[in-house]
C-alpha positions as protocol buffer text, in pm:
chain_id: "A"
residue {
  index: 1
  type: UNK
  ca { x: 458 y: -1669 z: -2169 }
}
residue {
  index: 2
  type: UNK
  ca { x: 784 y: -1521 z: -1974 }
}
residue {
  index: 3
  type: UNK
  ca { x: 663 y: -1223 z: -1740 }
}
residue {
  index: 4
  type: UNK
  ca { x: 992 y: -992 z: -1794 }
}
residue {
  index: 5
  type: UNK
  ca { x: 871 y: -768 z: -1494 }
}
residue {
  index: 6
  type: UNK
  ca { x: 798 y: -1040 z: -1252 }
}
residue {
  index: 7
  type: UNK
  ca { x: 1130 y: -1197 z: -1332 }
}
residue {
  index: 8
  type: UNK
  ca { x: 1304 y: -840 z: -1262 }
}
residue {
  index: 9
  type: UNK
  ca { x: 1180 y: -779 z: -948 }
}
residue {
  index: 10
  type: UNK
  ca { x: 1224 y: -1116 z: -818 }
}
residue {
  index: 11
  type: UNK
  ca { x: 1613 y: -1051 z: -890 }
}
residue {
  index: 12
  type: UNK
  ca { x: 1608 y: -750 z: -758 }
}
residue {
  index: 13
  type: UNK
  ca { x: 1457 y: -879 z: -397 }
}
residue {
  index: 14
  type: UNK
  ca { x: 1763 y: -1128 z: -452 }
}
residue {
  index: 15
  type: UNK
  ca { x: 2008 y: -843 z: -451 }
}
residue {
  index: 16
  type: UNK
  ca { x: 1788 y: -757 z: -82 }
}
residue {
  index: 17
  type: UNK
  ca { x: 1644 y: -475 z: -285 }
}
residue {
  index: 18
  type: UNK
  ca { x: 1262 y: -390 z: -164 }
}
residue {
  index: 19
  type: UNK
  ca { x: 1031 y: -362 z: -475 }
}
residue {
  index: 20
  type: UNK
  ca { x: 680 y: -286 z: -516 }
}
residue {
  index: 21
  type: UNK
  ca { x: 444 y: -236 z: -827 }
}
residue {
  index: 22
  type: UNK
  ca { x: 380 y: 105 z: -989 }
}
residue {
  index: 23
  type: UNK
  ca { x: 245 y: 311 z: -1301 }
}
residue {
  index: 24
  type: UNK
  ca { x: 497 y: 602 z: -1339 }
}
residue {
  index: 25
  type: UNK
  ca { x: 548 y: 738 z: -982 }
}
residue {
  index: 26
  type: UNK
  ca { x: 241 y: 603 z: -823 }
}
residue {
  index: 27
  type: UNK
  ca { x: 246 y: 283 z: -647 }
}
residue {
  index: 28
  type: UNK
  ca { x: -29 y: 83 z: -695 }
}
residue {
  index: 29
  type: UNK
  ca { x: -182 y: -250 z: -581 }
}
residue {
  index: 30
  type: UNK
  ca { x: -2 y: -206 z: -230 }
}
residue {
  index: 31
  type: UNK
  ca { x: -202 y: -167 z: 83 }
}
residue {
  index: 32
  type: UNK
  ca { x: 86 y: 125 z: 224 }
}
residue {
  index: 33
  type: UNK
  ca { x: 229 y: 263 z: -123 }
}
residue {
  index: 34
  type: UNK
  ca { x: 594 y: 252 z: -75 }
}
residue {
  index: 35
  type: UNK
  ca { x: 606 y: 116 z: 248 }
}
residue {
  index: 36
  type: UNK
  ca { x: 478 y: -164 z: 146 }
}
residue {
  index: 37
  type: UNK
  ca { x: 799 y: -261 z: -60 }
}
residue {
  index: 38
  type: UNK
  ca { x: 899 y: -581 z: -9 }
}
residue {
  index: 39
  type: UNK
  ca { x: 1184 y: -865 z: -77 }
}
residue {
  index: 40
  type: UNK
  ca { x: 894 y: -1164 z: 12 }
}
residue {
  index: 41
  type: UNK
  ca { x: 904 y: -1356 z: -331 }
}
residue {
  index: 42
  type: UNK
  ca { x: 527 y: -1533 z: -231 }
}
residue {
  index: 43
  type: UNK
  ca { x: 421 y: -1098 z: -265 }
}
residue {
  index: 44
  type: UNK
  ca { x: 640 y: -1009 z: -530 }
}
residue {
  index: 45
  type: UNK
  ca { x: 459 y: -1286 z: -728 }
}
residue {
  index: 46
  type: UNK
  ca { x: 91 y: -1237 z: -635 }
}
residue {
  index: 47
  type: UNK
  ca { x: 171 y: -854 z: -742 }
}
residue {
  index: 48
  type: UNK
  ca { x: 318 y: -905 z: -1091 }
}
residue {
  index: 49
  type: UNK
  ca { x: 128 y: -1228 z: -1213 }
}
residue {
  index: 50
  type: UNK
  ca { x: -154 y: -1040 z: -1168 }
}
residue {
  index: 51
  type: UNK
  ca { x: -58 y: -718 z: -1263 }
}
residue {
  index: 52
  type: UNK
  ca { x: 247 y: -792 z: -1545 }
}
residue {
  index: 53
  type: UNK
  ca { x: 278 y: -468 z: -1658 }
}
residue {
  index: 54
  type: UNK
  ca { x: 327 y: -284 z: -1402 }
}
residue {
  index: 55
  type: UNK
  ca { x: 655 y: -142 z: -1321 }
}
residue {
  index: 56
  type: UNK
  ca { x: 898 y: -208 z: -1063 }
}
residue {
  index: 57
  type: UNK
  ca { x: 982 y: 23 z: -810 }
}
residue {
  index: 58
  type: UNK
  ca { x: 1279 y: -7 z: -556 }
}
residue {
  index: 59
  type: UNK
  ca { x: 1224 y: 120 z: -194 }
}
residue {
  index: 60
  type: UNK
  ca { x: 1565 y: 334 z: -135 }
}
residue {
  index: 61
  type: UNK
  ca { x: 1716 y: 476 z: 159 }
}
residue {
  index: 62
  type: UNK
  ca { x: 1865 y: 318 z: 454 }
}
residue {
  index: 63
  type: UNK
  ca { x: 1491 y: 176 z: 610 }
}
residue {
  index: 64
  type: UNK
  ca { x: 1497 y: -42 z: 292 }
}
residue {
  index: 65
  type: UNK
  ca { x: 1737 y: -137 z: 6 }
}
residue {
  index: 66
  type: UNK
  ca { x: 2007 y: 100 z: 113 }
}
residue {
  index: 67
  type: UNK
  ca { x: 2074 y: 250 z: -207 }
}
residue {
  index: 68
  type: UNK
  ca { x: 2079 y: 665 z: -243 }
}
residue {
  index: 69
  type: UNK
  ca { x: 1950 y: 802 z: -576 }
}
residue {
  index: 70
  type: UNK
  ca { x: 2066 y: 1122 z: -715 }
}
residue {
  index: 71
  type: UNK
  ca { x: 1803 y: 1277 z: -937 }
}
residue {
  index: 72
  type: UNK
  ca { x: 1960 y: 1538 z: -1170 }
}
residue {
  index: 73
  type: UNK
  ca { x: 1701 y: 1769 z: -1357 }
}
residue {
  index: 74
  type: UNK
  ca { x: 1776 y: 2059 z: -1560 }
}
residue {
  index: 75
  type: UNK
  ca { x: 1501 y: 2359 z: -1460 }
}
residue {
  index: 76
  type: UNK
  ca { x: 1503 y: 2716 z: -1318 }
}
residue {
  index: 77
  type: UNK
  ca { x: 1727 y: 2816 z: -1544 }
}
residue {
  index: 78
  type: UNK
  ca { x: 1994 y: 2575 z: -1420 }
}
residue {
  index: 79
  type: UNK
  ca { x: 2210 y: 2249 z: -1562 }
}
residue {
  index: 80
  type: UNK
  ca { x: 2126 y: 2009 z: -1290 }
}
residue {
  index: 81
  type: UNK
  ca { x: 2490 y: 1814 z: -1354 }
}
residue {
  index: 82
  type: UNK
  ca { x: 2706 y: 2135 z: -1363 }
}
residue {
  index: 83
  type: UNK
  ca { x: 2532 y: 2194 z: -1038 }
}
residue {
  index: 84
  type: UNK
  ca { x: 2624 y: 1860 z: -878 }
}
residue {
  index: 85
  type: UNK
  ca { x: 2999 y: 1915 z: -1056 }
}
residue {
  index: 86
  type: UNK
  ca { x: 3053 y: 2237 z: -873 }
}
């Protein structure tokens, strides 16, 4: 059977992306949570053959991946896009 998830975060390590396992925004089945993330294919396996549905997470920022995320939420009374626009 093809793990989709495994396969994912293996090709995201390739990209030097650091990934670790999660259910929604809570990392799980890492001894440090995020900083855990890694690119070490031997860990990204153990994590998702055992665990296949977990999700993938990607360690951002400049300490890991280097990639900055822009979250853009509409609340308070405000469009979060308009906001970034102006």
């Amino acid at each position: 059977m093809e793990n989709v998830m495994l396969e994912a975060a293996l090709k995201y390590a390739s990209f030097g992306w650091y990934v670790f396992p999660c259910i929604g925004k809570e990392p799980l089945g890492t001894t440090h949570g995020f900083l855990s993330a890694t690119r070490d294919e031997k860990v990204i396996r153990f994590w998702w053959e055992n665990h296949p549905e977990r999700n993938i997470a990607i360690a951002t920022g400049t300490d890991f991946s280097g990639l900055v995320v822009i979250d853009i939420d509409d609340k308070n009374g405000k469009c979060g896009s308009a906001v970034l626009r102006d």
